[in-house]
Structures are given as structure tokens and as C-alpha cells.
N, C-alpha and C positions, 0 to 999 in steps of 0.2 A: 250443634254449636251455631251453625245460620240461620235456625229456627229460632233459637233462643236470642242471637244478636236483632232479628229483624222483629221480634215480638216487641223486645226492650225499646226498639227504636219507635216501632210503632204506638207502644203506649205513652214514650217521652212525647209524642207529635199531640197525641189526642189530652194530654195533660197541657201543653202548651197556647193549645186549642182553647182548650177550655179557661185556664189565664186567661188570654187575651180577650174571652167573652165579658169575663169575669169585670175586667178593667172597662170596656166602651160601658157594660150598663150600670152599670158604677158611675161612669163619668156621664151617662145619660139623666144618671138621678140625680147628680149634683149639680146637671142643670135646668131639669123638668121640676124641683120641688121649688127653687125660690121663684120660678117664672111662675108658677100655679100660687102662691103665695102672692106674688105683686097684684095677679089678674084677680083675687078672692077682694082685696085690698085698694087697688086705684079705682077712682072711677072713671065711668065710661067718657069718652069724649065729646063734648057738650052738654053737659050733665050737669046740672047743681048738685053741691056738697050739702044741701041741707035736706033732699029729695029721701024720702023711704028707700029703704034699701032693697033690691030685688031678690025671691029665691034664689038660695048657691044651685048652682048645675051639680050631678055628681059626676068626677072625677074618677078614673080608672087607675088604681095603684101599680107603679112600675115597681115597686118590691113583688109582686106575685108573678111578675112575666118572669122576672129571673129566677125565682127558686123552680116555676116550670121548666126552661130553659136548661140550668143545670139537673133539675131529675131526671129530662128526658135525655141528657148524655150521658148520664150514669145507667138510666137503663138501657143503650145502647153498648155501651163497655160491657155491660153484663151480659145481652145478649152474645157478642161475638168471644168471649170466655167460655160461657154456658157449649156455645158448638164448637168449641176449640175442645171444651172436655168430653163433649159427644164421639168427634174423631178417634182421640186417641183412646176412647176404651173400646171402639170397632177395632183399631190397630194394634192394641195389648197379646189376642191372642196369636195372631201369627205373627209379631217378634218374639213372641214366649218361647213358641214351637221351634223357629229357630235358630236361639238363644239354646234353647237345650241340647238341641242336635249336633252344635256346634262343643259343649259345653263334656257331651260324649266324647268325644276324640281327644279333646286339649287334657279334659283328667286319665284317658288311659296313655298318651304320652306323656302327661307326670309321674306315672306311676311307674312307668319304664325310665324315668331320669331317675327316679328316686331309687328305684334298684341297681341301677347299675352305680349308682353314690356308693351305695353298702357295700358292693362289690368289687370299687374300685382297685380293693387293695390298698390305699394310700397312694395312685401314682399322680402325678397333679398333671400329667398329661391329661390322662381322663377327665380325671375332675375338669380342669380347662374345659375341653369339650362340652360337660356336661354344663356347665356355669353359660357357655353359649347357647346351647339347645334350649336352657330355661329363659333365658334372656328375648329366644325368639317367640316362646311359646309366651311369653307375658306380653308382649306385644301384638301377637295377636290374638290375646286374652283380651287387650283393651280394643283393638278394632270389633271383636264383638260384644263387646259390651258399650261400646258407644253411644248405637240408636237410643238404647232404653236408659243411658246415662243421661243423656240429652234430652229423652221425653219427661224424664224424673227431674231434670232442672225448669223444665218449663212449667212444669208443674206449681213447684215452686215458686217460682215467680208471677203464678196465675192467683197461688191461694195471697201473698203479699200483697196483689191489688185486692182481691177481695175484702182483706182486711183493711188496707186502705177506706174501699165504697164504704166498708161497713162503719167504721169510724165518724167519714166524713157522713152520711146521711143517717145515722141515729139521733133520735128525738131527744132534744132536755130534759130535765127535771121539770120544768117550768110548764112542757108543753103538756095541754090537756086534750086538745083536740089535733087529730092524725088527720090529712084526708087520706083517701082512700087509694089514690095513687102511688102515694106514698108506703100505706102500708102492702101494698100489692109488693112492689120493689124489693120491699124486704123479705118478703116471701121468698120472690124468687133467687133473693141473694142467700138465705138459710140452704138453699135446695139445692145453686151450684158451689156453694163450701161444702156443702156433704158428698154431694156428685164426688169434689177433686180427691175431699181426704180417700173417700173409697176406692179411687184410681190409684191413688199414691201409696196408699196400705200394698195392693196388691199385685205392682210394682216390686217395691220395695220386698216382697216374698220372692216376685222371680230372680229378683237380683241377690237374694242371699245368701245360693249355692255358687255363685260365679264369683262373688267376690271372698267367701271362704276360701275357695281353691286358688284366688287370685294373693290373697295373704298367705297359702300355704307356699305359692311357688317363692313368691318375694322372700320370705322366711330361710327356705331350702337354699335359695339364690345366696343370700345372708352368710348363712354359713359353711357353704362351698370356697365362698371369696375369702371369706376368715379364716379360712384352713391352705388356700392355697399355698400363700408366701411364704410357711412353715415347708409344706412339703417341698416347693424348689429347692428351696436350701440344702435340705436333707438331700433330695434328689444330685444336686451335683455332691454336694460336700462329703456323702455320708460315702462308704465303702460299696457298690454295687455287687459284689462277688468278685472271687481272684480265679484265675485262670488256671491254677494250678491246686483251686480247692474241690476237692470230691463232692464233697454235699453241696456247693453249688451248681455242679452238675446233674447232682440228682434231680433236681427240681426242675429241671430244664423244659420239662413235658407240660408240667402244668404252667408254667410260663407262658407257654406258647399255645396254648391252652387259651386261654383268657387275653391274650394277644389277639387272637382269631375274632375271638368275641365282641373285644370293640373297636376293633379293625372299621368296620363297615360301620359302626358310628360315627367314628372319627371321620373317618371318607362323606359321610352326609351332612357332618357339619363344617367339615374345611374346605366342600365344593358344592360351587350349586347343582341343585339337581332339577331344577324345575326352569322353564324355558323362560319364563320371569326374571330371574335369578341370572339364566345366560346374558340374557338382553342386558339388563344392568349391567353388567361386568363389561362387555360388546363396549356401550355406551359411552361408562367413565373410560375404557381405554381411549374412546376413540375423540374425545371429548378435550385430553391429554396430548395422544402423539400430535394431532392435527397443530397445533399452536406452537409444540415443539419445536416439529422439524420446520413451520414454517421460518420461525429465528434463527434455527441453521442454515437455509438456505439465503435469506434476507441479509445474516452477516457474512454471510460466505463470499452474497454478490458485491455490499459494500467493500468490502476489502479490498475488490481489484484495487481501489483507488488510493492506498495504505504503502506506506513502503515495501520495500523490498524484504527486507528483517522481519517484518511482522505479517506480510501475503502469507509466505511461505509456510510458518510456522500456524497461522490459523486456518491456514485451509488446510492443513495436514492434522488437526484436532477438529474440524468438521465434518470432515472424511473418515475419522477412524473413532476415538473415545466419546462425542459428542453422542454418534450416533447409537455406542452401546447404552451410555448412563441414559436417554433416550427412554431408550425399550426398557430397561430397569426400573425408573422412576414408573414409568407407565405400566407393568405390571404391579407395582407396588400399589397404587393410585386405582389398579382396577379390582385390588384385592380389599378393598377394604369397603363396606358396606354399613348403612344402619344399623341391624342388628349385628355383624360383631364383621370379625375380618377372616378372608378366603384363605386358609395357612398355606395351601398348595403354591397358591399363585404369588404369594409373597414369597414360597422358596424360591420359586422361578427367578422372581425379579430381584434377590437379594443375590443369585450366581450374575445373573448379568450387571447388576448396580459393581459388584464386586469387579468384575473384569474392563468394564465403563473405568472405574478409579483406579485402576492397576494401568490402562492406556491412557488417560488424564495425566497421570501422573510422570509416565514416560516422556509426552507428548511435551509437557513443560519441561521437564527435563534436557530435551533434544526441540529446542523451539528454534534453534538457528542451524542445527545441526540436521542438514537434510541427508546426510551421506553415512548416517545410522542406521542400523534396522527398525521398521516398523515396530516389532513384536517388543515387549517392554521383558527384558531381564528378571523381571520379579515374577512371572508364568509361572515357575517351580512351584511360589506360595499357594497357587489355587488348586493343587491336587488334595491337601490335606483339609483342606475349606472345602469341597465337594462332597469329600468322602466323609468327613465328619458330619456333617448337615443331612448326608441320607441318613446314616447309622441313627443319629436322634430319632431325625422326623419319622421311622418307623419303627421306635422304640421298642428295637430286640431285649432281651435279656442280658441282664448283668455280663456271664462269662461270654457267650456270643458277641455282643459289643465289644469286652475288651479283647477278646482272641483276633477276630477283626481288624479290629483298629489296632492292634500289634503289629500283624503283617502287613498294614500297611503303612502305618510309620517303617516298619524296616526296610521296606521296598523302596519306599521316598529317600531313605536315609544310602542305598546302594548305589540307587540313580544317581543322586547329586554326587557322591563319591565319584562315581566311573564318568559322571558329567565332568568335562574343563568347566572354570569361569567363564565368562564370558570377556571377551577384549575392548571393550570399553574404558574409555577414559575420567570416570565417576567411581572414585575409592568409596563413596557413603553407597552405593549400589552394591559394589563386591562387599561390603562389609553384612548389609541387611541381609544379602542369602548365604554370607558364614554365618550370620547367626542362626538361621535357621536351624544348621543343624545344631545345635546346641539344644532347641527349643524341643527339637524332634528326641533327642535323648533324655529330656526330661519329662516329655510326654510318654516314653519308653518304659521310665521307672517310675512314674505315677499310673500309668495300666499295669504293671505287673503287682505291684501294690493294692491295686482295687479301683483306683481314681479313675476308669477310664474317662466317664462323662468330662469330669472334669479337665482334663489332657485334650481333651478336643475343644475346651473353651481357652485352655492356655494357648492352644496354635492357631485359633481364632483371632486370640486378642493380638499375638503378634504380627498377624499378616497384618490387622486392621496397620497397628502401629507403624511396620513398614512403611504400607500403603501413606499414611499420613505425613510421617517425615518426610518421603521424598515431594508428596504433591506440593509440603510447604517450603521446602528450599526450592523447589519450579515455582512455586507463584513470588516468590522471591526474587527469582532472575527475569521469571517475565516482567514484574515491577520494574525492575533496571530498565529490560529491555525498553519500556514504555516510557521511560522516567527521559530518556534519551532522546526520543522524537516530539517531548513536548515543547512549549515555548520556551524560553530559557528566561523574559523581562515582561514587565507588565502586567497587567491585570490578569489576564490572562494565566501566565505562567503561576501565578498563586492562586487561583481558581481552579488550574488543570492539580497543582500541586498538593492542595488541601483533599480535592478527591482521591490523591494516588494515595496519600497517607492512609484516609479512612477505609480505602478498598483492601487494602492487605490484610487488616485484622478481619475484615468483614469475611472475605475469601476463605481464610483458615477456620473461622468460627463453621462456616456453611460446609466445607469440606471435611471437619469431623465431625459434622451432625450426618453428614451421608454416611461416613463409616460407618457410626453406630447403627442404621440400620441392616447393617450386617448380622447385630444382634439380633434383629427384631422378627428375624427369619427361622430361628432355634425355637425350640422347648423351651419357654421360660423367658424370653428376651423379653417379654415388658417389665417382666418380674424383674428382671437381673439391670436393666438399664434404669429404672426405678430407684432399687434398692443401692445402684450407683452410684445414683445422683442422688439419693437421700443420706448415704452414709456420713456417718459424724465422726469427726477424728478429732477426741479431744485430749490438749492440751492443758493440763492443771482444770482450773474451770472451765476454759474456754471449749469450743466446741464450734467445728463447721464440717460443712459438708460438701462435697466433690460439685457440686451446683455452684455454689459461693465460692470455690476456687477459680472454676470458669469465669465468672463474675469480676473477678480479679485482675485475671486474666487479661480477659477483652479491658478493661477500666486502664491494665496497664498499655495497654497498646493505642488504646484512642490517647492516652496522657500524650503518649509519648508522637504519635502524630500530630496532637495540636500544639506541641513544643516546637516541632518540628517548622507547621505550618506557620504558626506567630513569628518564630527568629526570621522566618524568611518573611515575613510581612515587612519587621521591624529594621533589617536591615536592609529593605525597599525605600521606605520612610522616606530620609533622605533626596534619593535621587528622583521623587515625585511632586516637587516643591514645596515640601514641608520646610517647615523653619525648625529643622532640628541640628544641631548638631551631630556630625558624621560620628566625633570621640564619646557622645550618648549613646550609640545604638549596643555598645560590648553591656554595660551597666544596664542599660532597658531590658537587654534579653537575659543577663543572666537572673533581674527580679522577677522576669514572667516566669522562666523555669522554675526558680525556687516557690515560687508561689504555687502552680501546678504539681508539683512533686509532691507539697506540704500538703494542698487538697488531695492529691489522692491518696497520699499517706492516713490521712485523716480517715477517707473514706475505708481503706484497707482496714482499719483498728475500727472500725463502725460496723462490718461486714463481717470479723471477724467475733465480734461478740463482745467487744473488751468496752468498759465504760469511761468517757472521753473523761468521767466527773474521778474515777480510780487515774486514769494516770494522772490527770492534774497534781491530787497528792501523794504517786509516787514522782513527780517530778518536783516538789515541794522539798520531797525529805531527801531528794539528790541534788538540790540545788547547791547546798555546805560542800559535799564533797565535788562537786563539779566546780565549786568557786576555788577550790584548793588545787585540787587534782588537775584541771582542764583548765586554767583561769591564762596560760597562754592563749590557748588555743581561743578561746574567748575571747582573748583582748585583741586576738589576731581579724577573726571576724568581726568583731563591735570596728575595730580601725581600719576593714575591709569597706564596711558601709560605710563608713566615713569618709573613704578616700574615692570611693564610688561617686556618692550620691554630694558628697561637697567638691567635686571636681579639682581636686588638689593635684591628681595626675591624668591623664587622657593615653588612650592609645598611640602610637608615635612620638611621643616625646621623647626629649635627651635629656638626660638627668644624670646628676652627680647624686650615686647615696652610699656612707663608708665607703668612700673612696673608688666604687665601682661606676664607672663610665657604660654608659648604653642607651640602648632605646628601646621604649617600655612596648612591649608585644603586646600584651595578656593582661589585664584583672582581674583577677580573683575575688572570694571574697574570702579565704586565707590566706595567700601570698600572689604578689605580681613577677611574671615571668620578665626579666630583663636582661635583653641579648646584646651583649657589648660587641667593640672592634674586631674582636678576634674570633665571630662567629660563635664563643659561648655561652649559653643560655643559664640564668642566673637568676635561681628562686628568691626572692627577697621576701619576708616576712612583713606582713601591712604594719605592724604595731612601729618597724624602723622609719617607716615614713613620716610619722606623726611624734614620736618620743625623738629621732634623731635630728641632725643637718641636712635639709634634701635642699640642691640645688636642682631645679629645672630650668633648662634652656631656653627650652620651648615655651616655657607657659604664655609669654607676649607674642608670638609670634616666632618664626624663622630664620630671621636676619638679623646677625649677630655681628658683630665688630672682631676684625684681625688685627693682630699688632705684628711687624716683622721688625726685629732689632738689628742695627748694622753699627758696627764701630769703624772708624777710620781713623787713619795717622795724622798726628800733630804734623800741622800746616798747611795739610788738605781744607781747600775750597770749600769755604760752609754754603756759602748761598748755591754752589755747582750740585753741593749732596741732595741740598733739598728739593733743586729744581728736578735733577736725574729723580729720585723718589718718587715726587709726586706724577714725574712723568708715567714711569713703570708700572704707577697705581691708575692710572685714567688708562691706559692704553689696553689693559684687559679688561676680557670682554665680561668675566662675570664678577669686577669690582664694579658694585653700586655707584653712579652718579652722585649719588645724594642717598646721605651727607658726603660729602667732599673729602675725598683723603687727605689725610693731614700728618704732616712730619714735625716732631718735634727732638730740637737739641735737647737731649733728658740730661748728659754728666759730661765731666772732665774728667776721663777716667785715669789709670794708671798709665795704661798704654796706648790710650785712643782717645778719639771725640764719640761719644756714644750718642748715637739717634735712633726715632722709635717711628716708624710709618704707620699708621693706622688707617682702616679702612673697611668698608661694608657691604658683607656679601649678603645674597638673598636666600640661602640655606646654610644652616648651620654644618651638616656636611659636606660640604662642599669647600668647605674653608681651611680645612688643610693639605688638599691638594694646589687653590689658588696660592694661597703660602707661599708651597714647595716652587710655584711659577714664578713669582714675584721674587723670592731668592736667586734664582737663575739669572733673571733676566739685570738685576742689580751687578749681580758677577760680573756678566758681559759688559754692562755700561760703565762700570768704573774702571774695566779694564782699558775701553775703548779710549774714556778720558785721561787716562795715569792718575788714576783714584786708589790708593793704596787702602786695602781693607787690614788694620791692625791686628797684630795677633799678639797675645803675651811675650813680652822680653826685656834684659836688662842689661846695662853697662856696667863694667867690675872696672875702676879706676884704683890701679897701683901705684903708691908714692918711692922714690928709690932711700932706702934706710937697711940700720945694720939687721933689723928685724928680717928681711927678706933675703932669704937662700943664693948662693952665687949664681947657680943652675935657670933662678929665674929671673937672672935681672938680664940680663942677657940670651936668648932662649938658641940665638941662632948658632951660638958658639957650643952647644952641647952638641955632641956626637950621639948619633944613632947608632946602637951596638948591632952588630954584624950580624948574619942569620946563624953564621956557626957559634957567637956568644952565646944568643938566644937556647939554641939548643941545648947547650953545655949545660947551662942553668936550668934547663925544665928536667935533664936525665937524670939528676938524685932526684927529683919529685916520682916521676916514672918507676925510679928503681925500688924507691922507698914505697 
């Protein structure tokens, strides 16, 4: 390939070359032919024009220096073509020699993939292996075939100029006479186009046993991979033999049999064997932990400087889970190579990734809680995750597997019996290892049924799942915990805030992507995390897939961070010297929400398959029944925005609506929450705002006008009332100056002189407590002056006539009957 790039280059140089010759004697003729023209033409200087005119001189044409010019760099290109094809047919036979030698091995190790294909049995274990081993062997099919691929393109682009030369220097129709230089050129340009074809012919022979065999592996490869994803399936799904069937024991011998057999295949392509192979794996490990542990150590030291709450807790997860996931990721990372991946050393590192996230998980858990145990409660889960992951990876036989893995679910299932709980204060901790056993007894009856494989992906999938839940209710409290020590105002605090938002979902997203390489460490895991995340679960027409659920997902949770993050922006606004309105900022955020929520809605029904142009006209043909059915609820939101966005009522205000006194909390955009005197909160419906009577208090302002009414007796001092009044009303401290209290004589009542003090306080709240002051203090002044405050009453004026009773004209002369009459009189009542 750097022969072929430096050839290309070089020829682009000498064609370049050749332009620019091309262009000076071009521009040498266009200025040597009209100077030779004037000089044939002017005459000499002091000459007569009528003088004989002298022999022409002959001139040398500058059209024949350049057609020499360019033949002689054409014959130059020819030459160094001509010994470029000399070379490589001295070098044809020994890359032929080997080329073959090489071409010996790579077809007698196809011939061993290829039989052990036929012989796999169907198990996609093998297969797998085998699908790597051709994967290697075609790779280094093309490292030897390279040289002579690469000589065979130079080739190529040798005989392309040639055709070029030949082009640009064959003669017209026109011409009759060649010189001889010319025809030499061609000579030798006929000589090395047959030179190249014959290099190229006999090339293209050695290369067409290597790339047969190179179609046959790709081919094999083909249909190995096409056959895989079938048989995983099979492989978990299908029945592997029951424990308790005879003739799967019989078979038992040749089983293991043909276990033995590509035992040591399997073993030479899931480890390297060649000190190559070491080195590289050495490499990426070391390429990995290096940068690792140095960010453990780097945040370890930052931290001294960190509070108290968060030292504690991260340096007790740099000291313990950090360093497992660590070593985890790092075998993972050293197990994977160009031609395929180490399976051994990904089991390796899928037990420690596993035990890494089992202490992660703890760690958040217990992040302020140092007077816990290190060791995380969930340990049980990884007996069944070890033991299942060997039984796979050396994929015993049917009844063997599930006999196995029988006793040792029951053994786990004994333990955790005769184990206590553990005494921790985290009910969702005791709840995940009851459920295990649950899990463990359904793994029981799916091996005694035949399922084993599959029983050890079920107790897989739930440790992962444990594992998950608790890491995301710990990165939940560590968010608290963080949420806590940041700025609370400013810029800042909404810069700190918008990141804590976006790092939660980010957190979770990354933390079940490590679980899943739990799978990745099994029989089957790419196959099975794949067909996972490819699976479609459809719904009438619709159709998605566990991918686009994720997708979802995370879409819901960044939504719901940038709602988060905006309401705090917008209820900043304000207090940064904007010119907003404070009773804006409820109505601002609740249209950013609704707006957010409706884009992601949008986006969920775009994600989900459904076309935006289908609901339009199912929301067309529900618009009748929505105008009947829902046309409250309608009218309640259409008078939500309207009471929103036309500022008709504000946060804090007091308002009168049906009779209900309060102050307005909440807007909605279907009802306003209004919480009256008596601490009751009071849904009102937006449509009563707009269709009914709404008195608001507030809408001008704060400061409202009191009136205190006082009656006093006929006779009583008018000018004394109203001076004592006004005085009562200047004299406290939260009656308004201005306007001026004012008293007026309102009536001539029945039984008083009725007056009305008026006067203005600076909250509307506050005004009938001042009242109740201003009543008091009137008490005492009219008392102090003998100011009679009037109360209802009447005179009964009797005239003496025969109409009236003897008894009452005279009252003093009636005798009061004795206590023993009285008695006499009530004892027939008593008796009766």
C-alpha cells in the first residue's frame, strides 16, 4: 500500500512537472512568434523604406524544442516503469514460494474448522469458537496475501499510465511522416505493456488458489453466523435432558466424548497461546489499570478538602468497590482483541465487575453510615453467579448440568434458611435476599423439568436486577447527599443544579450497562443481550423494542431534569434584576412544563412507531365526543390560560369568589387552590372566575380602607366623638397617615347617633386585627370622657284608664304571695 501511495504520488509530481513545462513554452511561443514577426517586418534603424529588402535569416522553430522536450519525458516515465516491471518479476518467484507455504497451513486448519462444523453436533458453543478460529485464519489469510495484492495493484496502475503515454503520443491520421525517435518510443512502449500484461497474467494465477480458499473461509464464516442465533436459542430454551430420564443417561459417555474433543479447541481460542497474544493482553491491561487507579488515588487525595459527610463516604468506596470494578473492567478490556475476544479472561473479569457492583452498591448505600459492615448483604447473590458461569463455560452435558446445579441450588437454598437476616436498617436490602429464595425455587422446578441452562440465566438475571435497584436508590441518596453541600443562590447554584439533574439518569444509564456485562461473560451473552435489545413487543400494529424503551427512559429523565433545572432558573428570574413580575414566575413555569412534557410525549409516540399524521385523525374523530363528554373540563383549562396568561388573578391575592374568602396559593391550569381564614384549602374551578362575581383585593395593591361603626346616645358631644375618633385612628401605629382618617356622622338612628371612622391600612391583612385595636381603644376613651355608647331600647308610656287592670295601676300595693302559697300551687302540678 506505500508502494502504491508513493508511486501515485510520484507520478502525480512528474505529470505536474510536465504542466508546468507544458504552460512556460507555450508562453515562450506566444512571445517569441509575434517578436520574430515585427523583426521579418520593421525595418532596421536608419534605413530607408524604399531600400531593397535584405535575405530573411532562418529562424529555429520553438514548436519542435517542445514536442522534444515532452518525448524526452515520456521516455523517461517509460524507462523508470520498464525497471519497476523488471524488479517485480525478479520478486514474483520467491513471494510465490511463500505465498504457498504459507497457503499449506491456513487450508489444512480449514479443513479442521470445517470438520469440526459437521461434527459440532449443533452446539453454538462450538460453533462460536469455530466462527473465531475462521475469523483469525482470514486475517491472516490477508496478511499473506498482501505483498502480491499490493504488487498486483501497482501493476495496475503501471499499465494505466501506459495507456495514458500511449494515448497521449500516438500519431494522427494526418501525420505522414514519424521521426524516428518517436517511432523508437513506441517500440519500447508496445514491449513494456506486454512485459506488465505477462507479470499480471501470472500473478493473478498465484493468487487464485489463495483467494478460492479465502471465498471458501468467508463462505463457511457466512454460515456458521447464520446458524448461530438459532441454536442459542434452542440451547437455553429447548429441554437439555431431565435428571430423572434414563436415556439421557445413557448417552452420557459419548457426551463427554466429544466434550474432550473440543475441549482443547475451545481452550486455544478463548486463550492466547502464543507469547504475542500474552504481550497484548499484559499491554491493554496495563494500559487500563494505570489511568484507573490513578483517579482513585487523585480523588481520593482531593477529598481531604470535601466535607465531613462526603470524605468519609468516598474514601471508603476508593478503598473497597472502586478498586474491585477496577480490576473487572481491566480484565474485561484485556480480554478483548482484533481478531475476536479472550472468553476465559472475560469470565475472570465479569466475577470481579460482579463483586466491584455488589460493593458500589453497598457503598452508596451506607455513604454516611460508617458504623456498618464493609461486606454488602447481597454476598449470598454471588454463589449462584459463580457456580452457574463455571457449569456453562465448560459445558457439561445435559443431565450432569442439571444434577449439579440441583444441589447446588439446594445447598444455597439450606444456607440462607439456617442463615439470620442480617440487622440492618434497609427493608428493600432484606426484601432482595427473600426474594432470592423464591428465585432459587423456581430455578429448582425449571432443572428438574429439563430447563437447567436456562435456571442459571433466571438467577443471573436477578442478582443483576438486585444489584441494580439498590445501586440506583444509593446514587439517589448520594445525589441528596450532594444536592446538600452545593450553593444554594446564584449562578452558580443553577450551574451546580442543572449538572446534579443530568448526572442521575447518566449514573443509572452507565450502571446498567455494567450489569449487563454480566451477560457478556456466559455462552451466548452477545447473542442473548442482542436479541434483548432487538426484541419487539408489539402492540396491534405498533412494535418496539427493549432499545427504544431505554431510549425512553433516559428521554424521560433528562425531561424531567431540565423541568427541573428551568423552574429553578425561572423562579431566580426575579431576584437577578429582571423586570419580571414575582406573581409571573407560577404561570412561566407551569407553560415551560407543559410544553416539555407535550415534546417528549411527542417524542415517545415517534419512538414508539405511531404516526403523528394517524392521531391527528383519531383526535379529529374524538374531538365531538370530547366537546360533549369533557367540554367542562375543557372550559376549565381554556379559563385556566386565560386566567394565567391575562393576569386576572396572581399568587397572593385575596379575593372574594361564591362567597369564599381567601388567598389564592396555586394556579393551575384546571382549578386554583384558595386557602381561606380558617386554614382550609379550596379547589375552585378556573371557569367560576371568568363566568362568575370575582372580587379581588389585591389586584391595586395592598392597602385597603377600614371602616369601624360606633353609635352613641342622644345628647352625646358630636364634635367630642369625632375628635376622640380621629384621634384613636392617628395614634396607631399601623393606621396609614395618608389618606387621613375620616369620621363621619352617617344616621339618626332609633337609639343613637350613628358614626362611621374610616381609615387605611398598608395590608389588607392586617386590618382586622387593627379594627379589633381601634374598637378597644374607643371603649376606653368614651368611657374616660362619659361618652355613652348606645344600645337598643325602649320607654312603654302607660295612661291611667278603665282599660288597665287594678293590679297594674298601682304595682306597689300588690302583695307578693308567700313561699308556702307558691308551693301549694306548683303540688297539684308535681302531683298531676
Amino acid at each position: 500500500m506505500f508502494r502504491e501511495r508513493r508511486t501515485y504520488s510520484s507520478r502525480t509530481e512528474r505529470r505536474c512537472m510536465n504542466a508546468s513545462r507544458l504552460v512556460s513554452l507555450f508562453l515562450c511561443l506566444s512571445l517569441a512568434l509575434p517578436c520574430a514577426a515585427f523583426a521579418d517586418t520593421a525595418p532596421a534603424s536608419g534605413q530607408k523604406t524604399d531600400a531593397p529588402a535584405s535575405t530573411p535569416k532562418t529562424v529555429p522553430d520553438p514548436t519542435q524544442d517542445v514536442w522534444t522536450t515532452l518525448l524526452q519525458n515520456r521516455v523517461e516515465e517509460l524507462g523508470a516503469i520498464d525497471a519497476e516491471t523488471v524488479a517485480l518479476t525478479k520478486r514474483l518467484p520467491d513471494a510465490s514460494r511463500k505465498l504457498n507455504a504459507a497457503l499449506s497451513g491456513i487450508e489444512e486448519e480449514y479443513q479442521r474448522l470445517m470438520t469440526l462444523s459437521r461434527v459440532s453436533r449443533g452446539l453454538p458453543l462450538e460453533l462460536s469458537v469455530v466462527q473465531q478460529r475462521l475469523a483469525r485464519l482470514n486475517d491472516n489469510l490477508s496478511d499473506v496475501l498482501e505483498p502480491l495484492e499490493g504488487t498486483l495493484n501497482t501493476l495496475k496502475s503501471r499499465l494505466s499510465e501506459i495507456s495514458l503515454l500511449e494515448q497521449d503520443s500516438a500519431p494522427s491520421k494526418d501525420e505522414t511522416d514519424i521521426s524516428p525517435e518517436l517511432q523508437a518510443f513506441l517500440s519500447d512502449l508496445a514491449q513494456t505493456q506486454g512485459r506488465l500484461n505477462t507479470v499480471q497474467i501470472r500473478i493473478s494465477r498465484v493468487l487464485a488458489p489463495a483467494r478460492k480458499l479465502q471465498e471458501n473461509i468467508t463462505s463457511l464464516t457466512g454460515r456458521v453466523a447464520k446458524s448461530i442465533p438459532g441454536l442459542w436459542q434452542d440451547y437455553y430454551l429447548q429441554r437439555s435432558g431431565k435428571i430423572y430420564d434414563v436415556d439421557s443417561w445413557l448417552n452420557i459417555q459419548k457426551s463427554i466424548n466429544a466434550l474432550q474433543e473440543t475441549f482443547s479447541v475451545r481452550m486455544n481460542a478463548e486463550l492466547p497461546w502464543t507469547l504475542a497474544g500474552w504481550l497484548g493482553v499484559i499491554l491493554r491491561a496495563i494500559v487500563l489499570i494505570l489511568p484507573l487507579h490513578g483517579l482513585i488515588f487523585v480523588s481520593r487525595r482531593m477529598s481531604r478538602k470535601w466535607p465531613e459527610s462526603l470524605r468519609t463516604g468516598w474514601t471508603k468506596m476508593c478503598g473497597h468497590s472502586f478498586v474491585w470494578l477496577s480490576f473487572g473492567f481491566t480484565f474485561h478490556f484485556a480480554a478483548w482483541s482484533p481478531s475476536g475476544s479472550y472468553h476465559v479472561l472475560s469470565i475472570i473479569g465479569t466475577l470481579l465487575l460482579s463483586l466491584g457492583q455488589m460493593a458500589l452498591a453497598w457503598d452508596l448505600y451506607t455513604f454516611q453510615r460508617s458504623d456498618l459492615q464493609l461486606r454488602s448483604p447481597l454476598w449470598p447473590l454471588f454463589t449462584p453467579l459463580l457456580g452457574g458461569l463455571l457449569l456453562l463455560f465448560f459445558n457439561l452435558p445435559g443431565p450432569i448440568l442439571g444434577g449439579i446445579w440441583l444441589l447446588m441450588s439446594l445447598v444455597t437454598l439450606w444456607r440462607d434458611y439456617k442463615r439470620p437476616l442480617p440487622d440492618i436498617p434497609f427493608p428493600l436490602v432484606i426484601n432482595l435476599l427473600k426474594g432470592q429464595a423464591v428465585i432459587l425455587w423456581i430455578a429448582v422446578l425449571m432443572t428438574l423439568i429439563g430447563w437447567g441452562r436456562l435456571s442459571i440465566l433466571v438467577c443471573v438475571a436477578y442478582a443483576a436486577l438486585a444489584v441494580c435497584v439498590q445501586q440506583a436508590v444509593g446514587f439517589m441518596r448520594l445525589m441528596n447527599v450532594i444536592a446538600e453541600h452545593m450553593p444554594q443562590e446564584g449562578v452558580k447554584a443553577l450551574f451546580s443544579g442543572f449538572l446534579l439533574a443530568l448526572a442521575l439518569p447518566a449514573m443509572l444509564v452507565l450502571a446498567t450497562a455494567a450489569t449487563g456485562l454480566w451477560i457478556l461473560a456466559y455462552p451466548g451473552g452477545e447473542f442473548l443481550l442482542t436479541h434483548l435489545a432487538n426484541m419487539d413487543v408489539s402492540v396491534g400494529k405498533t412494535s418496539f423494542s427493549m432499545l427504544q424503551v431505554l431510549f425512553i427512559v433516559s428521554a424521560f429523565y433528562v425531561t424531567r431534569s431540565f423541568i427541573s433545572v428551568g423552574r429553578s432558573f425561572i423562579a431566580d428570574l426575579p431576584a437577578h434584576s429582571m423586570r419580571l413580575d414575582r406573581s409571573l414566575v407560577g404561570p412561566i413555569q407551569a407553560g415551560f412544563t407543559y410544553l416539555l412534557w407535550g415534546l417528549f410525549g411527542l417524542y415517545t409516540l415517534s419512538a414508539l412507531g405511531f404516526s403523528l399524521t394517524s392521531i391527528a385523525v383519531v383526535a379529529g374523530g374524538l374531538s365531538v365526543g370530547i366537546g360533549f363528554g369533557l367540554q367542562n373540563i375543557i372550559n376549565n383549562f381554556v379559563s385556566g390560560l386565560l386566567v394565567i396568561f391575562g393576569q386576572t388573578l396572581r399568587e397572593g391575592d385575596v379575593i372574594d369568589v361564591g362567597g369564599v374568602n381567601g388567598i389564592v396559593r396555586r394556579i393551575n391550569i384546571r382549578s386554583t387552590q384558595v386557602e381561606t381564614f380558617d386554614n382550609a384549602v379550596i379547589f375552585v374551578p378556573n371557569a367560576e372566575f371568568l363566568s362568575g362575581k370575582l372580587t379581588n383585593w389585591t389586584r391595586n395593591g395592598r392597602m385597603v380602607r377600614q371602616e369601624v361603626a360606633v353609635g352613641v346616645a342622644y345628647g352625646s358631644d358630636i364634635q367630642l366623638v369625632e375628635k376622640l375618633l380621629k384621634q384613636v385612628a392617628k395614634e396607631h401605629q399601623k393606621v396609614l397617615t395618608y389618606p387621613e382618617p375620616v369620621v363621619l356622622f352617617n344616621d339618626f338612628a332609633a337609639s343613637s347617633l350613628d358614626f362611621r371612622l374610616r381609615f387605611w391600612v398598608g395590608d389588607i391583612l392586617h386590618g382586622s386585627g387593627i379594627a379589633s385595636d381601634i374598637r378597644k381603644v374607643i371603649d376606653a376613651k368614651f368611657t374616660e370622657a362619659n361618652i355613652e355608647i348606645s344600645f337598643p331600647q325602649m320607654d312603654v308610656h302607660l295612661r291611667e284608664n278603665e282599660t288597665v287592670p287594678v293590679e297594674l295601676r298601682n304595682p306597689r300595693k300588690v302583695k307578693e304571695p308567700t313561699l308556702q302559697q307558691e308551693d301549694k300551687s306548683d303540688a297539684p302540678e308535681q302531683n298531676g
